[in-house]
C-alpha positions in Angstrom: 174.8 108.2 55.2 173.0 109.5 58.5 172.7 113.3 58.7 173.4 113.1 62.0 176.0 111.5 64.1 175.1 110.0 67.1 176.3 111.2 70.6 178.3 108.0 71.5 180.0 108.2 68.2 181.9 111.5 68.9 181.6 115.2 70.0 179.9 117.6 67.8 182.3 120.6 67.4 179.8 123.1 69.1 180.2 120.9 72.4 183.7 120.5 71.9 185.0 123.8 71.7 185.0 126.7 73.6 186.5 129.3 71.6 188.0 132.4 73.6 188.2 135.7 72.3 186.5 135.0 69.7 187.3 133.8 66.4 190.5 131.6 64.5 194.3 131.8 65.9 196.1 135.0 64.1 198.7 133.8 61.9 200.8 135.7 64.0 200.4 134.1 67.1 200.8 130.9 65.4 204.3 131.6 63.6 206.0 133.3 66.8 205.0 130.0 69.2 202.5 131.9 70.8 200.4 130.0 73.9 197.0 128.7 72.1 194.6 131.1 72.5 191.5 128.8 72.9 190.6 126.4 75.8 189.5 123.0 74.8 186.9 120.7 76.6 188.7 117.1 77.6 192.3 118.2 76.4 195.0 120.0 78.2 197.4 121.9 75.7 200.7 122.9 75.6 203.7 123.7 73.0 206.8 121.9 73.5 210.6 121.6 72.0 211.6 118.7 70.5 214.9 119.8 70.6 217.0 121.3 67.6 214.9 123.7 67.0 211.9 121.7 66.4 208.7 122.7 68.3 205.5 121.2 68.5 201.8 121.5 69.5 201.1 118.6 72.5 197.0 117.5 74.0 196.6 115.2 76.7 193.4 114.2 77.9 192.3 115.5 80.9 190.0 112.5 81.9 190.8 108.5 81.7 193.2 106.6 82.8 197.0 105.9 81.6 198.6 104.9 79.1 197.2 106.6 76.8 196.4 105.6 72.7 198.3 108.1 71.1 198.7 110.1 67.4 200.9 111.9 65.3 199.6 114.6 63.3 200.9 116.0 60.1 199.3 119.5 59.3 198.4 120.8 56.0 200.2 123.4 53.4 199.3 126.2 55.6 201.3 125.1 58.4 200.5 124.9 61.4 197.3 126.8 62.0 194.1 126.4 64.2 192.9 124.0 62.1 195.4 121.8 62.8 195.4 122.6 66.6 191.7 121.5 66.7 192.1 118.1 65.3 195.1 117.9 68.0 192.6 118.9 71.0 189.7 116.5 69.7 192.0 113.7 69.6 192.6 114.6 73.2 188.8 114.5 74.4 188.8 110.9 72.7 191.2 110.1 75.1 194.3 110.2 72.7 197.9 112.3 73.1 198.6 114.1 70.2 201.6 115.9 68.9 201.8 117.7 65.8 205.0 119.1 64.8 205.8 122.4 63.2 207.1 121.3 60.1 208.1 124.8 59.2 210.1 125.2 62.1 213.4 125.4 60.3 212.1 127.0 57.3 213.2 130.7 56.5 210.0 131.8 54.8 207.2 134.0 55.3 205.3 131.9 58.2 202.1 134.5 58.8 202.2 134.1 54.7 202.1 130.6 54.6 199.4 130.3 57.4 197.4 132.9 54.6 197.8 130.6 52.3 200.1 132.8 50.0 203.4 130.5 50.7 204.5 127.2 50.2 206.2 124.9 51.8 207.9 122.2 50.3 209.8 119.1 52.1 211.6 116.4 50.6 210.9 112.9 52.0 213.7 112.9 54.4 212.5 116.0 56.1 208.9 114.7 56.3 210.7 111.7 57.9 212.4 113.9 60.3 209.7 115.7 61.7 207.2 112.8 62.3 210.1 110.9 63.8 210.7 113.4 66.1 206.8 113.3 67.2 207.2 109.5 67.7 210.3 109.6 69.2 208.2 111.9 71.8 205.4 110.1 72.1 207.7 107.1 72.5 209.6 108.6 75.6 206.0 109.8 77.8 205.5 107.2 80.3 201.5 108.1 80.2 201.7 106.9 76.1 200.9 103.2 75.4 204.0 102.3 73.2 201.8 99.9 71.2 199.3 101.8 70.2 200.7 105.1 68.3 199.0 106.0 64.8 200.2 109.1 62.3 197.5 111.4 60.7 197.9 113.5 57.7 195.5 115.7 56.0 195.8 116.8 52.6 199.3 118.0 51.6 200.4 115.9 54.8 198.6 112.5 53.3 201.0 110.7 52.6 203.3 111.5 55.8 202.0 108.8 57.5 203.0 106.1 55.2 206.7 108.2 55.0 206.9 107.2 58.8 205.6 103.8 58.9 207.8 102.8 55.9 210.6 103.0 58.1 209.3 103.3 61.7 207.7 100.2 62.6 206.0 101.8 65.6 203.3 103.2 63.9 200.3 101.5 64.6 197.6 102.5 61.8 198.0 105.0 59.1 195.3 107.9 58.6 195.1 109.3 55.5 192.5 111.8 54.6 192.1 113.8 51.2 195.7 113.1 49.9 198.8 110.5 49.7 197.6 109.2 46.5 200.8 109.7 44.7 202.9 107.6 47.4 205.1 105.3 45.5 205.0 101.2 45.7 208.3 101.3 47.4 207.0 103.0 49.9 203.9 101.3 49.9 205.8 97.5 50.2 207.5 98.5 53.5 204.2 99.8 55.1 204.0 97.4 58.4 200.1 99.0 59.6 196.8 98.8 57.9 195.8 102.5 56.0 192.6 104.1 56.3 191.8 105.9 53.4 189.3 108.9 53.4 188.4 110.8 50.2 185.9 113.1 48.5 183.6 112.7 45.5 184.0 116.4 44.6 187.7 117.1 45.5 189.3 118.9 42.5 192.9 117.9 43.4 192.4 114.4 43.8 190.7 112.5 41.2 189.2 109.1 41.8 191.0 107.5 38.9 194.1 108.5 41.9 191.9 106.8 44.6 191.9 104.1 42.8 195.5 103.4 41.5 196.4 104.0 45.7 194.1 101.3 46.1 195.5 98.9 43.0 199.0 99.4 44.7 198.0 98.7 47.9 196.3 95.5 46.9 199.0 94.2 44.5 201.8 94.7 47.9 198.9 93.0 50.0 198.4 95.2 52.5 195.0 96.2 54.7 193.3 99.0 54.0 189.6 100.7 54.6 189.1 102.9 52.0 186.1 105.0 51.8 185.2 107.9 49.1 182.2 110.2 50.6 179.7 111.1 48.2 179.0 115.0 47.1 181.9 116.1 49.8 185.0 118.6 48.2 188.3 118.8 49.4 188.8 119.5 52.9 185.4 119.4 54.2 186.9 118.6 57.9 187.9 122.0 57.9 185.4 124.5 59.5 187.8 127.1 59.6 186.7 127.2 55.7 182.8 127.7 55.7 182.8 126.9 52.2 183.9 123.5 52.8 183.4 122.2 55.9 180.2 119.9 56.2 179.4 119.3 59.5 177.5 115.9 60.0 180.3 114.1 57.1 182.8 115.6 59.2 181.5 113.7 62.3 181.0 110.6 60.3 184.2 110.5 59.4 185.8 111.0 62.5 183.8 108.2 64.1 184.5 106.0 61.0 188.6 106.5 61.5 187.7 106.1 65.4 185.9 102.7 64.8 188.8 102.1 63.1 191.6 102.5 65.5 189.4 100.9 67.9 189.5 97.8 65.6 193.3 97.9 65.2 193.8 97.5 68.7 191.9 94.8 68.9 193.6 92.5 66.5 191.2 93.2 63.5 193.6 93.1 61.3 196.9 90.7 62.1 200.0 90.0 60.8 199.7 87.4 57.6 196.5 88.6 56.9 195.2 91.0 54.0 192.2 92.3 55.3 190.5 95.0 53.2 187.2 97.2 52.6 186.7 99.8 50.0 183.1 101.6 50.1 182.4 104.1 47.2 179.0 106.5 46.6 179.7 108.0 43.5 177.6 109.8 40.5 177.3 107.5 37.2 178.0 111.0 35.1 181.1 111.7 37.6 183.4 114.3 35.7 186.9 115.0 38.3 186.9 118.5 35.9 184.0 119.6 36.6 185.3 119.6 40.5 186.1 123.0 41.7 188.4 124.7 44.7 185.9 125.5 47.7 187.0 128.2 50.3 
């Protein structure tokens, strides 16, 4: 793997982001709806209601021309938190809308504890179907989205929404999974109508590979496309540079142009219907132990 990622490839996060005020969204701000407090380079930003008391987190590029590729975008256990916001807005200097729905909009909890970390929230299937149907209906209804060309992203706790969605929304176009989703079940799996990128760590201590590779086993026995990759020495989360102890910067841009390369693919017909096309990549130790993985902040 390079140690760095070229500039065509994507947007390092220093010249992506200008950060105002210094430092990370308060939980706060984030739980009351608050206006972001960060500008973004390439990505207009914006909360809007999905009705029924759902809200959600909205980019649009700011440069390129219409209709735009699009993305839903689960967010992880914490919520909805900058994190999450910044994925959104890189999505929209790549020349994607993004939407990614407050999940814990309804829920009566302790939202500045759960962006901490010290909560948890737990939806059922039929809620996770809920709120990333509501992003595609949304993304469905902008004029400026290209209808054919809509993925859904999920990170972590949020893996496996994407295949929730496609399993019964046919609209999705490609499935993004990263760190998580590993304990999907086959029927879920069978109804899946888009390929599944698959991104996962060598060092995660919550997902072992003996996991990686049973998603993969049932993905192959209901013949469907998948790119599956498992980066070597990386822990959970190491996207996430709103957790120095994880995030690794040049993996983190390899990734995102791997799942960009991959979209780009899609769209092109790289993988069409009646045909099982599928790539699994692995850089492993010999000696690997998943207990000797540990939880990186």
């Amino acid at each position: 793997m390079e140690n760095e990622t070229k500039e065509e490839e994507g947007l390092s996060r220093r010249n992506f982001l200008i950060g105002l005020g210094g430092g990370v969204m308060g939980a706060a701000a984030l739980a009351s709806g608050a206006a972001p407090e960060r500008k973004y380079i390439g990505a207009n930003t914006s909360w809007v209601d999905f009705g029924e008391g759902t809200r959600a987190f909205l980019t649009q590029p700011q440069q390129g021309k219409e209709p735009f590729r699009a993305v839903i975008l689960g967010h992880e256990r914490y919520g909805l938190v900058q994190h999450t916001l910044d994925l959104a807005a890189k999505f929209a200097a790549y020349g994607y809308m993004c939407v990614a729905p407050d999940m814990a909009s309804h829920w009566k909890g302790d939202k500045v504890a759960l962006n901490r970390g010290e909560e948890r929230l737990t939806l059922n299937p039929d809620q996770i179907k809920y709120y990333m149907g509501k992003g595609l209906d949304y993304l469905l209804a902008q004029p400026q989205v290209d209808k054919t060309r809509i993925a859904a992203m999920g990170v972590c706790q949020s893996g496996d929404y994407p295949l929730l969605l496609n399993s019964v929304r046919k609209e999705v176009g490609a499935n993004l999974v990263f760190y998580g989703g590993v304990n999907i079940g086959e029927e879920v799996i069978a109804n899946l109508s888009a390929p599944v990128l698959g991104v996962f760590a060598e060092k995660d201590h919550t997902i072992s590979l003996d996991a990686v590779h049973k998603l993969r086993a049932n993905l192959e026995r209901k013949r469907k496309s998948y790119d599956i990759k498992i980066f070597a020495e990386m822990p959970h989360g190491w996207l996430n540079d709103t957790m120095p102890g994880r995030y690794r910067q040049a993996e983190a841009e390899a990734a995102w142009a791997m799942m960009i390369e991959f979209l780009n693919r899609v769209y092109v017909g790289a993988y069409p219907t009646g045909r099982m096309r599928q790539r699994f990549e692995s850089d492993i130790a010999v000696d690997y132990d998943f207990k000797k993985n540990v939880r990186l902040e």
